[in-house]
C-alpha positions as CSV (number, residue, x, y, z in Angstrom):
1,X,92.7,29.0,-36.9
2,X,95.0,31.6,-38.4
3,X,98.9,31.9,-38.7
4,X,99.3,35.4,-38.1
5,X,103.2,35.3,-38.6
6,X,105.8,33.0,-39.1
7,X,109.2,33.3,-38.3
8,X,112.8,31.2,-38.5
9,X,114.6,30.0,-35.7
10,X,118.3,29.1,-36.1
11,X,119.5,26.6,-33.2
12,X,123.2,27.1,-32.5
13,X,125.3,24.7,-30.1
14,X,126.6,27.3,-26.9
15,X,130.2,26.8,-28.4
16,X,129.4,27.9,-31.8
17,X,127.3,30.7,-30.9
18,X,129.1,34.1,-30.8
19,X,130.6,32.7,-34.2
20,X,127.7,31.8,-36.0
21,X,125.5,34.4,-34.4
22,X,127.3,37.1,-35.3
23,X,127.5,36.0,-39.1
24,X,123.9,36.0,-39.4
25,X,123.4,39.3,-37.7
26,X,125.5,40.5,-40.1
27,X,124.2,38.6,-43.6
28,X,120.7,39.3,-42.7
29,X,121.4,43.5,-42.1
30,X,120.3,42.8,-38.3
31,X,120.5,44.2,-35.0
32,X,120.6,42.0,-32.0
33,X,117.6,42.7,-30.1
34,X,116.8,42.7,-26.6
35,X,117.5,39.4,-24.6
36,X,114.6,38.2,-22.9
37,X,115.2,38.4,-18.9
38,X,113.6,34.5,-18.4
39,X,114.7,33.2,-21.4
40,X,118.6,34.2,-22.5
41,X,119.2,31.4,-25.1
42,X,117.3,33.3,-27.0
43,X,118.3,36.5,-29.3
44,X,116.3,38.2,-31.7
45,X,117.5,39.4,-34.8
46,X,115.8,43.1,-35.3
47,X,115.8,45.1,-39.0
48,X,114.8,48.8,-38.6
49,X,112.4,48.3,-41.3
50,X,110.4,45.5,-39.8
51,X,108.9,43.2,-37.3
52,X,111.4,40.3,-36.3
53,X,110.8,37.5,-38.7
54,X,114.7,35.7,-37.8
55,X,116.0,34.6,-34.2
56,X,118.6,32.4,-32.5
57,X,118.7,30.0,-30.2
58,X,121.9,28.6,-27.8
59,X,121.8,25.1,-27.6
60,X,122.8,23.0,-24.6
61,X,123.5,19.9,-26.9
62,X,125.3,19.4,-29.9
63,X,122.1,20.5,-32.2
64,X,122.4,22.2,-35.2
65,X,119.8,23.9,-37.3
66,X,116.3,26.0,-38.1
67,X,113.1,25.2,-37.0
68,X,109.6,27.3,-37.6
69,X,107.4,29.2,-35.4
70,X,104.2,30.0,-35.9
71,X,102.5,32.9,-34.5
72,X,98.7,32.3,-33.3
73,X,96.0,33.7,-31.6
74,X,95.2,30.8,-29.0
75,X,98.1,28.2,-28.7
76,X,96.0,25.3,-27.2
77,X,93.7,24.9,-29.8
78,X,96.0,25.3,-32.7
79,X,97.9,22.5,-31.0
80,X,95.0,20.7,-30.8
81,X,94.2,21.2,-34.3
82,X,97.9,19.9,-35.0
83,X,97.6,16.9,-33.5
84,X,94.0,16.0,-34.9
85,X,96.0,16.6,-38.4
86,X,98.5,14.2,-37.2
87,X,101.2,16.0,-35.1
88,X,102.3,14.8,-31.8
89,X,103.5,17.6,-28.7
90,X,106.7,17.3,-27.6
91,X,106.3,19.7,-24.9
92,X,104.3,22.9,-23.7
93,X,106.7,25.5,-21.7
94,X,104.4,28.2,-22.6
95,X,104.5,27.5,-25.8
96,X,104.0,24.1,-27.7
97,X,106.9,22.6,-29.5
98,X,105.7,19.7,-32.2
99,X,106.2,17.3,-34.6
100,X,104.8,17.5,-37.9
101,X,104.5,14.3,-39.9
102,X,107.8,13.6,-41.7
103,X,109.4,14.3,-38.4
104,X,109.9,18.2,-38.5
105,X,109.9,20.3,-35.2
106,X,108.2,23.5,-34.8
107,X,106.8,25.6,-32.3
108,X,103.6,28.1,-31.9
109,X,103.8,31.1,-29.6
110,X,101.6,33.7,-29.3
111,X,100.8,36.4,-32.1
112,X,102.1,39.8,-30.5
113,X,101.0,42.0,-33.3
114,X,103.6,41.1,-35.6
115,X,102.8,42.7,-39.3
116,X,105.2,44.4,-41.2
117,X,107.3,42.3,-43.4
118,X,111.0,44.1,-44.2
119,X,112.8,45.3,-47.5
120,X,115.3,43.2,-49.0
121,X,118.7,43.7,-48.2
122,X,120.6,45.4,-50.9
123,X,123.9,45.2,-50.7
124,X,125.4,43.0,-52.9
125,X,123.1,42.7,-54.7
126,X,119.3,42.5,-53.8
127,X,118.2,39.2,-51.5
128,X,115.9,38.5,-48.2
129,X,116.1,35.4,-45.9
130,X,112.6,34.9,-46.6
131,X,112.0,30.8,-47.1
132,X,112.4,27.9,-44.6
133,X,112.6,24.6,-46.8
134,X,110.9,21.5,-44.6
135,X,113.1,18.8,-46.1
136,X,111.8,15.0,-45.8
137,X,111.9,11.4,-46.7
138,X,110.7,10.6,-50.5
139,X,107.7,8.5,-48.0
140,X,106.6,11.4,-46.0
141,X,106.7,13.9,-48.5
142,X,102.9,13.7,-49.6
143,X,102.0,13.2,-46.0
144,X,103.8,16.4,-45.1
145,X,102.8,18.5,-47.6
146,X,99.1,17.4,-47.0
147,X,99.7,18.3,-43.2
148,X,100.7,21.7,-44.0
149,X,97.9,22.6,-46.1
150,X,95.4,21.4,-43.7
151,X,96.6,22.7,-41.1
152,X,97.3,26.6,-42.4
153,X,94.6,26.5,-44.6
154,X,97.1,27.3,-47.7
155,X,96.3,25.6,-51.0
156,X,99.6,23.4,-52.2
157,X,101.2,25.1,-55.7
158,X,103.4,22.2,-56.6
159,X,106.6,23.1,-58.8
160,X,108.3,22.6,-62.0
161,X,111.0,20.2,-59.9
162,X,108.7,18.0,-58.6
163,X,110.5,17.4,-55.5
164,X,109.8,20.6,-54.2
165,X,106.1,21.8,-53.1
166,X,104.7,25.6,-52.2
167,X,101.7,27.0,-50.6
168,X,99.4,30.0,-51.6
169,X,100.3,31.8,-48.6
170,X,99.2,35.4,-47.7
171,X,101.3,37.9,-49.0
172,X,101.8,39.8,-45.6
173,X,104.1,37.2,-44.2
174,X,108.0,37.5,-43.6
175,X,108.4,34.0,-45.2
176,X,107.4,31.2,-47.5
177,X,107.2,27.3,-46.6
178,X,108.7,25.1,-49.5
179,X,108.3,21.3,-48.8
180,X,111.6,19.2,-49.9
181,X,111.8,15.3,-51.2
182,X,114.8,14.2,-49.9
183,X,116.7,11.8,-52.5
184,X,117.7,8.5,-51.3
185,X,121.3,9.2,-50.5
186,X,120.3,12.1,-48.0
187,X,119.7,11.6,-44.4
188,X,116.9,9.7,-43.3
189,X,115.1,12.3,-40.6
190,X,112.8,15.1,-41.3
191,X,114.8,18.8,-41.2
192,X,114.6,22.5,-42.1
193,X,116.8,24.7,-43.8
194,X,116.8,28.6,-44.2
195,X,116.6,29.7,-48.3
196,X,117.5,33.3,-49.1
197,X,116.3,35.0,-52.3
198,X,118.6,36.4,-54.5
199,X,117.8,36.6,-58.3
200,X,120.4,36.8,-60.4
201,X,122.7,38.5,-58.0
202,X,123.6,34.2,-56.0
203,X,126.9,34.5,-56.8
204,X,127.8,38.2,-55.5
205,X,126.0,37.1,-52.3
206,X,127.4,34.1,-51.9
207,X,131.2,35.6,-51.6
208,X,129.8,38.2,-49.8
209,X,129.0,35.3,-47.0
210,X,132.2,33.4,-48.2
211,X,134.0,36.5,-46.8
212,X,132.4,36.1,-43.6
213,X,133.2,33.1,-42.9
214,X,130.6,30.6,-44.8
215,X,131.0,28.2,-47.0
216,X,130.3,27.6,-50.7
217,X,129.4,23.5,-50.4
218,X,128.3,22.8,-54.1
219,X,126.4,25.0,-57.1
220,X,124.0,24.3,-59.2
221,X,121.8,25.7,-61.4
222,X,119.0,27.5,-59.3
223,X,120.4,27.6,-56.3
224,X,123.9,27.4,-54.4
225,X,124.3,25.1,-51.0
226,X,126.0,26.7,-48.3
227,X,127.6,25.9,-44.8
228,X,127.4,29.1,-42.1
229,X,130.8,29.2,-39.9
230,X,129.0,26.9,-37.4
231,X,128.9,24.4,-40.2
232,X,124.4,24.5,-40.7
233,X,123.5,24.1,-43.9
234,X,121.4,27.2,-46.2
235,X,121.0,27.9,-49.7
236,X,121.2,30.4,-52.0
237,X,118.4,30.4,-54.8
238,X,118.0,32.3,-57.9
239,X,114.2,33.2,-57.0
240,X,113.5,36.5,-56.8
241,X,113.1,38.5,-53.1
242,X,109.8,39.5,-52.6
């Protein structure tokens, strides 16, 4: 089994939609794609210099936030594989939607040819939304990242903050997958965030997306916590866009 792409998707409650959609068409240098006829809740957000690595999704609830697809060859059995690893399905409408261990959602969909990864966005300063953080529970976190690994085939490259955990992922895709341990004052569920790369240059971009209409929750030293204008949580970090 291969993940042949990965990409981010940003659920948005229908009422908060236009607002928030719009502000990450225009922090991530986007186009809006083309709806898809059978499935309008979705819209694709297109760079001229790449395949689609960023989409959003109209809620009919009150959810609020990202979950991962993956892109495969053969949906069934990397669902399969999933659940041998410990995932459970949640549903199948074509494509699978899971749970991972920790209690993280994501989905698999079928590869389409997907391969070229875009330039980082250079205006303010140079930065790509090019992470999705898994945050869980301090008692899931070995479990998850131990899920992850097995399951994409990626060796785990743990961090200096040992909190956080990275895989050795092929270089060809759009985004990384960062593993979280949540402290004990944060919520008690399993949930994803968006992270978006920008060196030295966090501060710049982060009144850049101040000035349309996000934010600026708290700062710290590597990376910057902010809210969109539909009030979803992202972050800023001081690593470098690759």
């Amino acid at each position: 089994m291969t993940i042949r792409w990965l990409q981010a998707v940003i659920d948005i409650p229908a009422d908060r939609f236009t607002l928030a959609g719009d502000f990450w068409r225009k922090v991530s240098a986007s186009g809006f794609g083309q709806v898809h006829p059978e499935h309008d809740e979705f819209t694709h957000l297109v760079r001229p210099d790449g395949d689609m690595h960023l989409e959003l999704q109209r809620t009919n609830d009150d959810h609020l936030g990202v979950h991962l697809d993956l892109l495969v060859d053969d949906i069934d059995t990397t669902a399969s594989r999933a659940t041998e690893l410990g995932a459970r399905i949640l549903s199948n409408p074509g494509h699978a939607v899971l749970e991972s261990p920790g209690g993280v959602v994501f989905c698999l969909v079928s590869f389409s040819g997907e391969s070229k990864r875009a330039t980082a966005i250079e205006l303010p300063s140079a930065h790509a939304v090019d992470q999705i953080c898994l945050d869980v529970p301090a008692e899931h976190f070995q479990d998850v990242v131990g899920f992850w690994s097995a399951f994409s085939g990626w060796e785990p490259n743990p961090q200096v903050r040992d909190e956080f955990c990275s895989f050795a992922q092929p270089s060809l895709l759009p985004l990384r997958l960062l593993v979280q341990r949540l402290g004990p004052s944060d919520p008690s569920e399993g949930r994803a965030h968006v992270d978006i790369s920008c060196g030295e240059g966090v501060e710049a971009v982060a009144a850049r997306h101040a000035d349309l209409g996000a934010t600026i929750v708290e700062s710290r030293r590597y990376w910057t916590v902010m809210n969109d204008p539909a009030g979803m949580p992202y972050c800023l970090t001081r690593r470098q866009p690759h």
